[in-house]
C-alpha positions in Angstrom: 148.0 99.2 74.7 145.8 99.4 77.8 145.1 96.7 79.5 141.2 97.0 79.3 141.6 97.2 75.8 143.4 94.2 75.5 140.6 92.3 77.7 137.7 94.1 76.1 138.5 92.0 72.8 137.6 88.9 74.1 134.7 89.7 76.8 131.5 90.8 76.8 130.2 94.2 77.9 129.0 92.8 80.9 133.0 91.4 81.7 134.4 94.3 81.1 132.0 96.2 83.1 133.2 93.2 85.6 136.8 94.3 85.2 136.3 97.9 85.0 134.3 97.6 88.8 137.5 95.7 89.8 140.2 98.4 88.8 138.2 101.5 90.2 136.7 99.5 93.0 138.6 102.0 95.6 137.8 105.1 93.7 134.0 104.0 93.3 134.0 103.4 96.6 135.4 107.1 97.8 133.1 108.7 95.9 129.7 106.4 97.7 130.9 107.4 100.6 130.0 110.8 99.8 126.2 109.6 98.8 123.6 109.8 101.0 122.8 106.2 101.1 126.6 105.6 102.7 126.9 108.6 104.6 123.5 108.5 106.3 124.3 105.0 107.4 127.6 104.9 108.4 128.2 107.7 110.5 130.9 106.2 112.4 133.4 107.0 109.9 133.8 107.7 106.0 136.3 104.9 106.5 134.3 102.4 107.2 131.6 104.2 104.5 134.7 103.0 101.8 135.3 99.2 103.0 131.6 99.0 103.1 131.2 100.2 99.5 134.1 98.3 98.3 132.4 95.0 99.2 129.4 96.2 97.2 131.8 97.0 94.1 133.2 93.4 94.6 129.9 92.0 94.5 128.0 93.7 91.6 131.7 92.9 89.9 130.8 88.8 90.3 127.6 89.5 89.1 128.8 91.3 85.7 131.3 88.2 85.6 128.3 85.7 85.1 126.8 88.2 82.1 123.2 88.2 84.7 123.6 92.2 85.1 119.8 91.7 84.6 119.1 88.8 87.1 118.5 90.0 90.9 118.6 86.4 91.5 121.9 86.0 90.3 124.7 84.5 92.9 126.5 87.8 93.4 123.1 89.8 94.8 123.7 87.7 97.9 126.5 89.7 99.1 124.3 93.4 98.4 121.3 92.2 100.0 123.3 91.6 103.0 125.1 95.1 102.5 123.7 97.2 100.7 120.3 96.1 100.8 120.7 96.1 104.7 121.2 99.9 104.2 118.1 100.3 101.9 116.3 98.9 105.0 117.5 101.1 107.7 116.7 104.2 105.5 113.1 102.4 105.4 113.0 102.1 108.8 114.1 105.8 109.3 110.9 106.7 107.7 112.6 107.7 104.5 109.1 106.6 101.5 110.4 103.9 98.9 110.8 106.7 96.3 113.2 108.1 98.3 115.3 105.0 98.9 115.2 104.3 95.3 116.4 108.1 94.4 119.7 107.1 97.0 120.5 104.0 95.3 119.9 106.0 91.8 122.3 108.1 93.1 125.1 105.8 92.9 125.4 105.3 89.1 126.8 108.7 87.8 129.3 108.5 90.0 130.3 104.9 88.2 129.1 105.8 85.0 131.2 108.8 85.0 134.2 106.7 85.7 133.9 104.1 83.2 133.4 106.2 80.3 136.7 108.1 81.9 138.4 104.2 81.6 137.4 104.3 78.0 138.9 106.8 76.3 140.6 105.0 73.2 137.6 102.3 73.1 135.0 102.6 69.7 131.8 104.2 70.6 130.1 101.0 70.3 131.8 99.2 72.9 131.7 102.3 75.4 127.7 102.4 74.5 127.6 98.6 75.2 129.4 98.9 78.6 127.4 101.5 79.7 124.0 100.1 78.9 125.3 96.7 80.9 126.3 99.4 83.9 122.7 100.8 83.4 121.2 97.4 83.7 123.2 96.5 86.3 122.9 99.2 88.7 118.9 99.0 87.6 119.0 95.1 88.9 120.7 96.8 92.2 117.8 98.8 93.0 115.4 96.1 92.7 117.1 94.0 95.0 117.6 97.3 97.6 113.8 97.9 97.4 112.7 94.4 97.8 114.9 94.4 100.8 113.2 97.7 102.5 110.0 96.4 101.5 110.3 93.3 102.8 112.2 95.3 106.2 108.9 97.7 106.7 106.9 95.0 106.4 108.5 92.9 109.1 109.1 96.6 111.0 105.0 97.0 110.6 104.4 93.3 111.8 106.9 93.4 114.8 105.1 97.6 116.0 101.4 95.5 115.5 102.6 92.6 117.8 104.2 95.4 120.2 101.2 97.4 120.1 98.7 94.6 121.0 100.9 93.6 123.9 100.9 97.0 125.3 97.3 97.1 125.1 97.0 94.0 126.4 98.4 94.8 130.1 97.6 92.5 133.3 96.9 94.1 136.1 97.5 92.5 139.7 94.3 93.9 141.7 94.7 91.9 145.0 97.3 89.1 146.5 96.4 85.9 144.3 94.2 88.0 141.5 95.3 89.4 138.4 92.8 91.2 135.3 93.6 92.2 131.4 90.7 94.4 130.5 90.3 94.0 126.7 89.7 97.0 124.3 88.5 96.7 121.0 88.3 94.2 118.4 89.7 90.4 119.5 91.2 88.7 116.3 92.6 85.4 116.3 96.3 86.7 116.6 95.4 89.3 119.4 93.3 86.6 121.3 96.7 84.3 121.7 98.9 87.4 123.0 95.8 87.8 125.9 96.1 83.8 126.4 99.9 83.9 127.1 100.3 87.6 128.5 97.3 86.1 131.3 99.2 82.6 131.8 102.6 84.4 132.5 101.0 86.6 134.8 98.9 83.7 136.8 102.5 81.9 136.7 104.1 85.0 138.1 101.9 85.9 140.3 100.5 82.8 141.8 97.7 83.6 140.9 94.4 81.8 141.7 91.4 83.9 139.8 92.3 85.3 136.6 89.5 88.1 135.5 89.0 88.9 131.4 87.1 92.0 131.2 85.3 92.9 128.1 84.0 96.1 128.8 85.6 97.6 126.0 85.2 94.9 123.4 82.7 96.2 120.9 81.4 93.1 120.1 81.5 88.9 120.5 80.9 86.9 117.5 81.1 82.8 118.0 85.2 83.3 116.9 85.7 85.6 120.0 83.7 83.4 122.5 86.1 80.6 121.4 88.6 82.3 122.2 87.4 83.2 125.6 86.7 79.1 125.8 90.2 78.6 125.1 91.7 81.0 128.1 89.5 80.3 130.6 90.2 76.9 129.8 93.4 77.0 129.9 93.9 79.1 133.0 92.5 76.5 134.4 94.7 73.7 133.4 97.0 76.2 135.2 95.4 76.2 138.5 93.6 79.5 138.3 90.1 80.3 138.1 88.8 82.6 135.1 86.1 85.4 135.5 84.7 86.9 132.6 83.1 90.6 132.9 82.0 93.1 131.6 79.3 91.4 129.4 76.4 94.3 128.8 73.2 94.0 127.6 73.9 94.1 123.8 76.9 91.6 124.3 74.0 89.5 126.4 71.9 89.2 124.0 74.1 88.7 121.2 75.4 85.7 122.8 72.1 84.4 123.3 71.1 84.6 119.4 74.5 83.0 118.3 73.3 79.9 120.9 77.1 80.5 122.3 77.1 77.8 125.6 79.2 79.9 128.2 77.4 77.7 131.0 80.7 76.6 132.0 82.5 80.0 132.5 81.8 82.2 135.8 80.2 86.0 134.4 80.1 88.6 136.1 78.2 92.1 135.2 81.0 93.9 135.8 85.4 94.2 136.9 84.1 95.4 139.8 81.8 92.5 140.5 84.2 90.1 139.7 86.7 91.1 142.0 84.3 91.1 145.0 83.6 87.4 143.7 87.0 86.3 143.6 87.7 88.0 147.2 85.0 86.6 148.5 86.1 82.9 147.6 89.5 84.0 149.0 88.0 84.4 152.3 88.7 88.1 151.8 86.4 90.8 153.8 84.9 93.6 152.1 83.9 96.9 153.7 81.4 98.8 152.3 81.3 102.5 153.0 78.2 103.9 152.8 77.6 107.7 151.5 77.0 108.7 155.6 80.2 107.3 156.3 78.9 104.1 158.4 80.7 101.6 157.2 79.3 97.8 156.7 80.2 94.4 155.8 79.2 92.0 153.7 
């Protein structure tokens, strides 16, 4: 009498699917290898595509042990989201869509459904129908935990490109010995306003600086939450031994400022970047040639 047999009369479906997993853990293994969900990922070698899908096998085998095929909480998940799952995510992160992640982890049942009904050949119909609806639940619990996984990778992946994109378009630019700008472009949020606060304080720490210039040109608007913000650099460049310039402030901005009663009495405007800078040259005893259209040159 096989062995299975002998097992199967005394466990659930769920155990013997446990079993089962355990026997044909290096055949169900070979044949992931061969799935796109393996292959894509580990291109190194189908190797190391096997030992990689034999530590899956082991794990959804604990799971069925426990009889919580159904559970993606359940203790032996923790091994798959670190394998498996990690693989779910880097398809994600390829730019392969959700569906497509869950088709590649869909892929992997036949293969193990094929097997076990194979492993079952002198079993009653009932207990073959009972193993493979455990295997079905199973590998359906499997693809839960993969897509929560690459969700919950593209969603950090989105956050980590949106912190990578406001840096690069928060650049400081060293204009002169001692005087470094960030011209700001579109919409300051409370996030984006703390990358300009430490991006300017690493550069006035870098650079030794001594006037730091915000220019806010191409900010579309300022609201009472974005002249805080502004507060809160210039402010703070200063408790760093630089002096802040804030320019760019047009008309509209002007007058917005005014209607909101925002008190910027304490922070040096200037019209414009250029203006600023021929402020904070000026207090650096800088000289500043003029060139006129004739080509006399003056000084002022």
């Amino acid at each position: 009498m096989p062995e299975h047999e002998t097992v199967g009369q005394h466990e659930s479906p769920a155990r013997e699917v446990g079993d089962f997993l355990r026997r044909r853990a290096e055949q169900i293994a070979g044949r992931w290898a061969d799935e796109p969900l393996f292959r894509t990922v580990f291109t190194v070698s189908r190797d190391e595509a096997v030992e990689a899908g034999k530590i899956v096998v082991d794990a959804l085998a604990q799971v069925a042990d426990t009889d919580q095929v159904h559970d993606p909480d359940a203790a032996g998940f923790t091994v798959v989201r670190e394998q498996l799952a990690r693989m779910g995510a880097a398809r994600s992160r390829a730019g392969f869509t959700t569906a497509q992640v869950s088709n590649d982890v869909d892929a992997l049942r036949p293969p193990v459904e094929n097997l076990l009904i194979a492993d079952l050949p002198e079993e009653s119909t009932e207990l073959v129908r009972d193993c493979t609806t455990a295997l079905t639940v199973l590998m359906g619990t499997l693809r839960l935990v993969v897509l929560e996984t690459a969700l919950s990778e593209g969603q950090a992946l989105i956050e980590r490109q949106r912190l990578q994109l406001m840096e690069v378009a928060t650049p400081v630019i060293k204009l002169w010995d001692g005087i470094v700008a960030v011209p700001l472009i579109g919409t300051l949020d409370s996030a984006r306003s703390q990358v300009v606060m430490e991006t300017l304080l690493e550069a006035v720490v870098d650079q030794h600086a001594r006037f730091a210039i915000l220019d806010i040109t191409g900010v579309p608007t300022v609201d009472s939450l974005v002249a805080q913000h502004l507060m809160k650099t210039v402010a703070a460049a200063r408790l760093m031994g630089a002096e802040c310039v804030v320019s760019g402030i047009r008309p509209a901005i002007a007058q917005t400022i005014v209607h909101l009663g925002l008190d910027l009495g304490t922070v040096i405007t200037r019209a414009s970047l250029a203006d600023a800078l021929a402020y904070a040259l000026h207090k650096l005893g800088a000289n500043i040639i003029n060139a006129t259209p004739g080509g006399v040159a003056g000084t002022r």
